[in-house]
N, C-alpha and C positions, 0 to 999 in steps of 0.2 A: 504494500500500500504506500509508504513512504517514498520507495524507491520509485515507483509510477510514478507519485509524484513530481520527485525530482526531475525522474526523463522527461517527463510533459512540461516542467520548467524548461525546460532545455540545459540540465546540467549532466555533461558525459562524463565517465568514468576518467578520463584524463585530467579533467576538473577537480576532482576528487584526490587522486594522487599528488598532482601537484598544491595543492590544500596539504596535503600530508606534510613535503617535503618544506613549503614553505611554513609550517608549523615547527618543523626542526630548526627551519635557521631562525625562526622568530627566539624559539625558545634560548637555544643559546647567547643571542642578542642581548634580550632580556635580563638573561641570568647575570651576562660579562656586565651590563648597565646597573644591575641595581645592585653587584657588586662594590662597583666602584662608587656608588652614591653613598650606598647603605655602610659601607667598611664589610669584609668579610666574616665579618665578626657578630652580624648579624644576622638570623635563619631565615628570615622574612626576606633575602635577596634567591637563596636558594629556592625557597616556596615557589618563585615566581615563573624562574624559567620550569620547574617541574608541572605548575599548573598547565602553563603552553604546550609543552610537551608531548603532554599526557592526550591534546588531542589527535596527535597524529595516526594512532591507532583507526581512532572513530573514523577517520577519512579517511585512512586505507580499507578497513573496512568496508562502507560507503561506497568507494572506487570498485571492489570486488564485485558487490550487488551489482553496481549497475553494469560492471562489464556484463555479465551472468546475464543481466534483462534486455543488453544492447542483442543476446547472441540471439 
């Protein structure tokens, strides 16, 4: 249901992936930025980028379905 969705939005499974990848560089971005704000020495910098992270799964994910619905 989700996944039709999305196709009928017109969002392809390439869209998805790269959602993935640029979720990775967001997250490390992130992490190296509030790093250097916060002092290392604070957990609330690491939180950050593992929040970002953490959705690259969901979009790869995502990308699988709808390769699977593109076939």
């Amino acid at each position: 249901m989700i996944v039709k969705a999305l196709h009928d939005a017109g969002m392809k499974s390439e869209h998805a992936y790269l959602a993935a990848f640029a979720s990775i560089g967001a997250s490390v971005l992130t992490w190296n930025a509030s790093t250097q704000v916060e002092n290392a020495k604070v957990d609330r910098a690491d939180r950050w980028g593992i929040f970002i992270g953490e959705w690259a799964p969901t979009f790869m994910a995502l990308g699988i379905a709808l390769s699977k619905y593109e076939d």
